[in-house]
KELO-949861 format. One record per residue (C-alpha): x, y, z. Coordinates in steps of 0.25 Angstrom, whole numbers, plus 5000, padded with zeros to 4 digits. Example, Ala and Ser with C-alpha at 12.3 -4.5 7.8 and 13.67 -1.06 7.14 Angstrom:
<nodes>
504949825031505549965029
</nodes>
This chain:
<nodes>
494550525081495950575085496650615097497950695097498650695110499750795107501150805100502250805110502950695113502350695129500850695124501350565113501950485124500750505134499750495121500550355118500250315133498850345135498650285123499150165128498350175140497150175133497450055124497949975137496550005146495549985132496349855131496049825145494649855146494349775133495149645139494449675151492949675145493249555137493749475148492649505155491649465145490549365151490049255140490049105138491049095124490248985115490748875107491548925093491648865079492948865071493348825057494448835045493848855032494648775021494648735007494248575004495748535002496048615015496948695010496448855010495648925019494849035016494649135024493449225023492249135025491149185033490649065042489349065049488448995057487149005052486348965066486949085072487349165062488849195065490049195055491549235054492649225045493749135043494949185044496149175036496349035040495148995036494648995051493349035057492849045071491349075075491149075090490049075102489248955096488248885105488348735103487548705092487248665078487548755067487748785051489148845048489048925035490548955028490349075017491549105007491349184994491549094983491148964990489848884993489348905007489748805018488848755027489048655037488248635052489148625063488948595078489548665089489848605102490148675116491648655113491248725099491748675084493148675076492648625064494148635056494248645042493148675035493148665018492348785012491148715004491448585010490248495006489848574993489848524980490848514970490548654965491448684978492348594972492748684962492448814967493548764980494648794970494248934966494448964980495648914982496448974970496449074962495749194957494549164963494949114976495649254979494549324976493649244985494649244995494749394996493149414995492849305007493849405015493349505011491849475014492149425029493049535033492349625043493049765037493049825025494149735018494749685005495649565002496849514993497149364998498349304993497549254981497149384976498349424976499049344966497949354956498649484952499749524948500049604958501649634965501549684977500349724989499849854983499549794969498749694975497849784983497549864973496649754968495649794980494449864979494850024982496349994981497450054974498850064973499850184971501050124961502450154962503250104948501950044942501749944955500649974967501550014979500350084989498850054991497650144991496350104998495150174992496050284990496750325003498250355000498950225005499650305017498250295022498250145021498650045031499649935027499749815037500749665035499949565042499149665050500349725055500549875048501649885039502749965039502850065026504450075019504050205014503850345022502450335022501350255027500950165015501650035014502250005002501449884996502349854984503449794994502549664997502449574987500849504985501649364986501849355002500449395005499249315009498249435007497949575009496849655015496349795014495449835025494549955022494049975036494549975049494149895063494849945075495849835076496549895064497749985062496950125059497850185050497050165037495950245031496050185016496350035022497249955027497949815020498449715025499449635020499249465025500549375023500449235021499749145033500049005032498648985039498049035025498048905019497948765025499148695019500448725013500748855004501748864992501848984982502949024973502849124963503849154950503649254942504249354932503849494928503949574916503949724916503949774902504549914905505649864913505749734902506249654913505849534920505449534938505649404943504649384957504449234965503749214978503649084987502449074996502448965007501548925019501048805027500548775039501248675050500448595060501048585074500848505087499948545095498948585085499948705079499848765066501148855061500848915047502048975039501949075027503149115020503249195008504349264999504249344985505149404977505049504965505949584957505249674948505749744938505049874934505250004924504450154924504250264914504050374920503950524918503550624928503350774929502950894937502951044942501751054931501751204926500851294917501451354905501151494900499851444893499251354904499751224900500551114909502051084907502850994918504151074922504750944926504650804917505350674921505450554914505750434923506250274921506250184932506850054932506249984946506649854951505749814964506149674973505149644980505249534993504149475000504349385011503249325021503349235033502249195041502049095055500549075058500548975071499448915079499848915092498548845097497248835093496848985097498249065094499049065081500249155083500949225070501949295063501849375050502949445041503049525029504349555023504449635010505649695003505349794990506749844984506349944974507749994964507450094955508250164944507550294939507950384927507250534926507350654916506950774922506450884912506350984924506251144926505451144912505251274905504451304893505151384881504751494875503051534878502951434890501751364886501351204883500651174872500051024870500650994883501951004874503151114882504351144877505351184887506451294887507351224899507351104905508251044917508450884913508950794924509350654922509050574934509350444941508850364952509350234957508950164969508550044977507250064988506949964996505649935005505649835017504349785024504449695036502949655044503049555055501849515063501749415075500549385084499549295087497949265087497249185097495749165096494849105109493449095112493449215117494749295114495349335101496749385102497849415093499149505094500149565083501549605084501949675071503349735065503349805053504549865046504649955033505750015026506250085013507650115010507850184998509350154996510550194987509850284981510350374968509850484963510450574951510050684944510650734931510450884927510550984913509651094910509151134894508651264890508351324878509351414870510351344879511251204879511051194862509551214864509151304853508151444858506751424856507051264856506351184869507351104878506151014877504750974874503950914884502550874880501550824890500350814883500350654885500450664900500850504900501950534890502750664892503650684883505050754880505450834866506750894862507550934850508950934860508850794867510250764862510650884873509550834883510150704882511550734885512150664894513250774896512150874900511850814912512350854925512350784938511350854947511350744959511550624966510450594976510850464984509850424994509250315005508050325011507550235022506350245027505850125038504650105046504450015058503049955067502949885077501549845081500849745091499349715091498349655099496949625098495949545108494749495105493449455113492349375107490949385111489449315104489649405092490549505096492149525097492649625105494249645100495349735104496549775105497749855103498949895094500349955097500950015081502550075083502950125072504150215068504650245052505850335048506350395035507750395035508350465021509750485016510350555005511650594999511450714987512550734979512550874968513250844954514550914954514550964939515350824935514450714930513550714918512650604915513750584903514650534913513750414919512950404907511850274907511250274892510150174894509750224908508350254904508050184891507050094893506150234897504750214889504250354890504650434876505450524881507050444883507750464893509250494895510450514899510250464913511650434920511950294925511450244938512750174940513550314937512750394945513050304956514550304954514450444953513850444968514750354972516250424968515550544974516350624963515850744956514550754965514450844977513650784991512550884994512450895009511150975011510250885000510850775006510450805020509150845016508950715009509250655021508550715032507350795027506450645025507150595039506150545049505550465061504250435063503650355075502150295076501750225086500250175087499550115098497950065096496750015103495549945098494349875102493149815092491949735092491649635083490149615082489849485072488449435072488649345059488149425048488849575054490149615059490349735066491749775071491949895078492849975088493750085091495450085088496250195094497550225089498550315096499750365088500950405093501950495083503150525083504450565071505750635072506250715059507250825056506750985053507750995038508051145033509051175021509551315023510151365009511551425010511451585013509951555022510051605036510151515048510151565062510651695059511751635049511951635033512051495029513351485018512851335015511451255014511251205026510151095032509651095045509250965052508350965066507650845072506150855073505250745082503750745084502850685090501050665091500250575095498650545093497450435096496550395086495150325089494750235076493450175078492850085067491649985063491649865052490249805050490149695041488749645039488449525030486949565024486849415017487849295015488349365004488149535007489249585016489149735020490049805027490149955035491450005042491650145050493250165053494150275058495450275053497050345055498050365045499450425049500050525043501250495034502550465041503250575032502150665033502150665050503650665051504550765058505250815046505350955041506350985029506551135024507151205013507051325007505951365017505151235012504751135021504350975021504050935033503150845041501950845050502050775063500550845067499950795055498550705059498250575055497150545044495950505051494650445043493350375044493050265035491750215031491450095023490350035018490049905010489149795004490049674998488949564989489749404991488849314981489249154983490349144971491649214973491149374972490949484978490349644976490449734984490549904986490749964998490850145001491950195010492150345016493250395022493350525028494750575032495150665042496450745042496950705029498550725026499250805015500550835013500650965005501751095003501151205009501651345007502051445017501751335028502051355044502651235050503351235061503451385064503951415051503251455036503851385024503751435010503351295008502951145017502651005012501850945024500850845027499650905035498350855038497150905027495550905029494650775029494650705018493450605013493650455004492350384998492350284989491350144985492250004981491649914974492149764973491749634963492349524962491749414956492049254952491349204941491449054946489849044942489949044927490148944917491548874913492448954909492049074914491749044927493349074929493049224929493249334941492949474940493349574952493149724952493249834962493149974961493250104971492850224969493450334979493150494981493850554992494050714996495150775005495250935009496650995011497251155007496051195003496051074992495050964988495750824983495450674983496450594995497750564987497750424982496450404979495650354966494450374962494150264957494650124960494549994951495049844950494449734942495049604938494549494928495049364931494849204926495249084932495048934928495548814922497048864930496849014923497049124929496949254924496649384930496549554925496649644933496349794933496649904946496150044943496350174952495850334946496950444947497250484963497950614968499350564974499850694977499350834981500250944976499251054973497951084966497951044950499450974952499150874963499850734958498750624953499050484951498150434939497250334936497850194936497250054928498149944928497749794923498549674927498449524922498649404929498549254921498849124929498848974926498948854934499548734931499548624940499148634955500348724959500648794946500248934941500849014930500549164929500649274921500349444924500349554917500449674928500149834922499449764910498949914904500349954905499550084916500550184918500550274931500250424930500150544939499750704936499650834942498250854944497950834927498550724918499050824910500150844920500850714922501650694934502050534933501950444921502350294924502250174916502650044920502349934911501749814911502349684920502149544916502449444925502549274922502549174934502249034940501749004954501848874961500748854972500648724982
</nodes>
């Protein structure tokens, strides 16, 4: 449900301030009530579940007492709290996946019980003994860690701990979700950069640090995950369904990233990792190192301070063959031909820094005040070498046969392009939690700053054009030959490459030097109240989001001045190492070209492209967002209910330039223009709307070891920060321009589940989910299109489409084999798989939602004893649409399999030697129009062994 409450800047300013008057009266009413509450608060009973050396926690464990058939959930401290005991006799049951039951009777007085540490399977035989270790390191403990939390979380949820995480040989954040049932990842140069849950695109995904929303370094909404490294992290969490006291900007799912807590563990924490990586197109070696530190410090007056502090480096050396190619055409007898084909080689060097630092204090028995940080740097310098076959024309009878055309003229360009980009992530959080008997409260106050800055930036482009019966090319005889009957391996033929090849031919076109920075800025604070009854909570709250991000682009283009050849800056080995057939060459130096650009001599500064390349992707956009909320939580032991209403009231604002390139002898206002000319007027806009989220989680247990589970949710997503934009950029009576009255997505989500929790370290579960989604965005060109009181030949615009529909089922096993004999009683097996249909109606047009697969598959097989570790691992996705363009052409992204191996041996108590294999199938990356037999993209990116030590105390 959503109410719109005008566009002009009056109606946003009074929207913002009854908005504001709503939250502050529902706030004081609820206070109000639950000040006002009658009731006697009984005795409670509290805990900290520990292992028997007192040294980890777990967190996870349903506890119960039986008498009265109540239970919680230890947190991740370990801590549990049950609460409104009568004095009495009673038998505390502790549940964790993986361990034998504890059972122990307790007495609880009028001043009620603090038991302390409690050791999981204390008083059980020396079966436990062994098992204890299992849970502590390891393959095994990971997996039983993320399936306890999993099984006491009250949402739809899945979980990578710390553990989990380094059993794979996965470099950044996004490659490790992908492990997760119904998550997958888009790649950028063979590496997982954004996450797809059950196949939303990941701009309708919510990224938070710490719970604090993170800031995105790129003009969109999806955050980058390749700029964290795994090493800094304590866990992630992907939550599928929504409560009211969560952000509601997510209709796939939202993850959390969680930093290290000192509060984690129970003593002192030392990590450091070493490690080298192999990459065997780039035939170079990436170093990478990591320190991981905590501890906790005892303080008078019963005061704890736990510090985390983590650091990672990497420098990872990376190569690509590539070939790309496009504007697919029909030849006279129906078959396909590219006009365009561009073979590429990438050299990429990618440093990536992590740092973490962490305070956790106990200010008193009932308030811990905090402060959590993320900082991660990416610097990403690339050098790309392209051959652009372009403006291809079939000789003689225009037609293909075999997919083989030969081609009468060509233009061939030589290009370069050198540059450093670099993306910044900063999240800070402070706040504080308090727990009484009657009153829960916490607070948050959250910074988070992202930025890309693309700098020094050069681009060149190297020109000469072939036809036949011209330039020593004999009538009858094809400049070339391209043959594309092996879509994965186009390849290029000629009898006259000693022409094509020479360097002398080719002029320079342009130099393109560019910078780009784009940052994004939010400012949050959050508070949330909570008042407990017999078995009902009753929480609320309110959240204030400011958010403001600006693309700001810069460019200097310079036209070639008929002086420079390729010949003069010549670089002979530029792209040598390409592993496609086809060679490539002559490419100038990236050194010359620079040179070149810096004299300033024999090129000519174009004043119109550059001003277009610096004003046209010029913009502000302002976001501020203030929420409500208010939930109750109903727990009679065995089901959880939690359910409420969230409103949300969005206030929009962005400030742009209208751009228009009039061509020298076009008419403007009354007078013939003698040169180009390019207009510049500022555009603002504003809107504003409310929208009411209401959502339910029930978590019903139908046995010790049969959780189900049902949530109903409505969520928003936001339109794309480029997309809403005031920006409108025209030439030659064609138009890009943004919609500032562009909708949010709006959806409801249903899930469904049943998840089976058998004694050993297991778990099977399937669950359906269906998501029907109202005023779905696409951006498309549109011809002859009124905007703004004016009809264009042509417009590219975001506009909001017809209802679109997701279904899908996940299924999830992961088992231990701890119950079979010696030696096979080291084995684990874990497999998941998702299968996902979706429909969305826009220009007359049926099409699955971009991004999303079919079908969804992970599985890994792993064996651990006598200090062996080893693991495969295996992450499917089916083909997905990535772009629409139009009806037969639209870009699809194929299938993708990849397998990864990870071995590991421990020597000693603190030692560990490891050794990974990453991309073990060598699986290239590959994308079409509309058939595989028109390729658009063809990647590949080798294999990357890596060879390491870790020291652990």
């Amino acid at each position: 449900m959503q109410y719109r409450e005008g566009s002009s800047p009056v109606n946003a300013v009074g929207g913002k301030r009854c908005a504001l008057r709503r939250l502050g009266v529902a706030v004081a009413l609820a206070l109000g009530t639950a000040a006002a509450a009658p009731g006697v608060w009984a005795q409670q009973l509290t805990g900290e579940l520990v292992d028997s050396a007192r040294s980890t926690v777990f967190e996870g464990a349903i506890v119960r007492l039986q008498e009265l058939d109540i239970s919680t959930r230890t947190d991740e401290r370990g801590r549990f709290r049950l609460t409104n005991i009568p004095p009495g006799s009673y038998t505390l049951v502790i549940s964790y996946v993986g361990a034998p039951e504890t059972r122990m009777p307790v007495t609880v007085t009028a001043s009620g019980l603090e038991l302390g540490e409690i050791a999981l399977g204390a008083g059980e035989t020396a079966e436990w003994l062994q098992l204890e270790e299992v849970l502590v390191h390891g393959q095994s403990a990971a997996m039983a860690g993320a399936i306890n939390q999993q099984r006491a979380a009250d949402t739809v949820k899945s979980i990578l701990d710390s553990d989990t995480m380094g059993q794979f040989p996965d470099q950044n954040v996004a490659e490790s979700l992908r492990r997760l049932s119904g998550v997958t990842v888009e790649n950028d140069q063979g590496e997982g950069r954004y996450v797809v849950i059950r196949g939303m695109d990941p701009d309708l995904n919510a990224t938070s640090i710490n719970g604090v929303r993170a800031s995105s370094a790129e003009d969109r909404r999806a955050l980058q995950l390749d700029v964290i490294p795994t090493d800094v992290l304590d866990g992630l969490e992907v939550q599928k369904s929504l409560t009211p006291d969560m952000d509601g900007d997510a209709i796939g799912g939202s993850v959390n990233v969680k930093t290290l807590s000192a509060f984690s563990r129970k003593e002192m924490f030392l990590k450091t990792r070493f490690e080298g990586g192999y990459n065997e197109l780039r035939e170079d070696w990436s170093p990478k190192a990591s320190v991981a530190f905590s501890n906790i410090f005892e303080l008078p007056g019963e005061r704890r301070l736990g510090i985390a502090a983590a650091l990672s480096f990497q420098d990872r050396k990376l190569a690509a063959d590539n070939f790309e190619a496009d504007d697919w055409e029909q030849a006279d007898n129906g078959a396909d031909y590219p006009e365009t084909f561009e073979p590429r080689y990438y050299l990429v060097d990618r440093q990536r820094i992590g740092a973490v630092l962490n305070l956790d204090y106990d200010l008193s028995a009932t308030t811990t005040v905090f402060m959590r940080s993320l900082y991660s740097e990416f610097e990403d310098t690339e050098a790309r070498y392209n051959q652009t076959y372009g403006d291809l024309t079939p000789l003689a009878n225009d037609s293909v046969v075999a997919g083989v055309a030969d081609f009468g003229f060509a233009e061939i360009a030589m290009g370069t392009k050198d540059r450093v980009q670099t993306a910044e992530n900063l999240s800070i959080s402070v706040g504080s939690d308090s727990v009484w008997e009657r009153w829960s409260l916490s607070s948050n106050f959250g910074f988070s700053y992202g930025e890309e800055r693309e700098k020094s930036s050069v681009e060149s482009t190297w020109v000469a054009e072939f036809e036949t019966g011209a330039d020593g090319i004999a009538g009858g005889s094809p400049v070339m030959t391209l043959d594309s009957s092996n879509s994965s391996r186009l390849l290029v033929a000629s009898d006259h490459f000693d022409l094509l090849r020479d360097p002398s031919r080719y002029e320079l076109d342009e130099i393109v030097f560019e910078q780009v920075l784009i940052d994004d800025t939010q400012w949050s604070l959050q508070l949330d109240a909570t008042r407990h009854f017999d078995d009902v909570a009753l929480q609320f709250g309110g959240k204030a989001r400011l958010r403001e991000k600006v693309s700001n682009p810069d460019a200097e283009v310079y036209g070639g001045d008929d002086v420079f050849t390729v010949a003069d800056v010549l670089n002979p080995n530029a792209a040598a190492d390409y592993g496609f057939p086809n060679r490539l060459e002559p490419f100038p130096a990236l050194g010359g070209v620079r040179d070149i650009l810096r004299s300033g001599e024999g090129i000519e500064f174009d004043p119109i492209d550059s001003l277009l390349g610096s004003v046209s992707d010029d913009w502000t956009v302002e976001e501020d967002i203030y929420a409500g909320y208010g939930l109750i939580r109903y727990d009679s032991g065995r089901a959880v209910v939690v359910a409420g209403v969230r409103l949300e009231y969005t206030d929009f604002s962005s400030r742009g330039n209208l751009v228009e390139l009039y061509e020298e002898g076009a008419e403007l206002n009354g007078t013939v223009l003698e040169d180009d000319l390019v207009t510049v007027t500022a555009l603002n806009s504003t809107n504003s709307y409310t929208d009411v989220l209401p959502s339910v989680n029930v978590r019903y247990e139908m046995t010790d070891s049969v959780v189900a589970r049902a949530a109903v949710s409505r969520s928003v997503v936001r339109p794309l920060f480029e997309a809403v934009a005031s920006r409108v950029a025209v030439e030659d009576n064609e138009a890009s321009v943004g919609n500032p009255d562009l909708e949010p997505y709006s959806a409801w989500n249903y899930d469904l589940s049943l998840e089976y929790y058998p004694s050993e370290i297991s778990v099977l579960s399937a669950g359906l989910f269906y998501k029907s989604i109202e005023d779905f965005i696409f951006t498309q060109v549109f011809e002859d299109f009124e905007f703004g009181g004016r009809t264009f030949d042509e417009v590219e615009i975001a506009q909001n489409g017809e209802d679109a529909e997701v279904w899908g089922l996940e299924f999830n096993y992961q088992q231990q084999f701890g119950f079979l004999p010696t030696p096979f009683d080291g084995l684990l097996v874990s497999f998941n798989y998702t299968y996902v249909d979706s429909d969305a109606s826009f220009a007359e047009r049926d099409i699955p939602l971009p991004k999303q697969s079919d079908n969804i598959a992970g599985f890994v097989l792993g064996y651990e004893k006598y200090g062996l570790d080893l693991r495969l691992a295996m992450s499917y996705r089916d083909r997905y649409l990535d772009e629409i363009v139009e009806e037969g052409l639209d870009r699809y992204t194929d299938a993708h399999n990849q397998w990864d191996f990870t071995a590991k041996y421990r020597f000693g108590d603190n030692w560990m030697m490891y050794a990974e294999v990453i991309n073990l199938n060598d699986e290239p990356a590959y994308y079409y129009a509309g058939s595989k037999s028109r390729p658009l993209q063809y990647d590949e990116f080798g294999r990357t062994t890596v060879v390491g030590v870790q020291y652990l105390y």
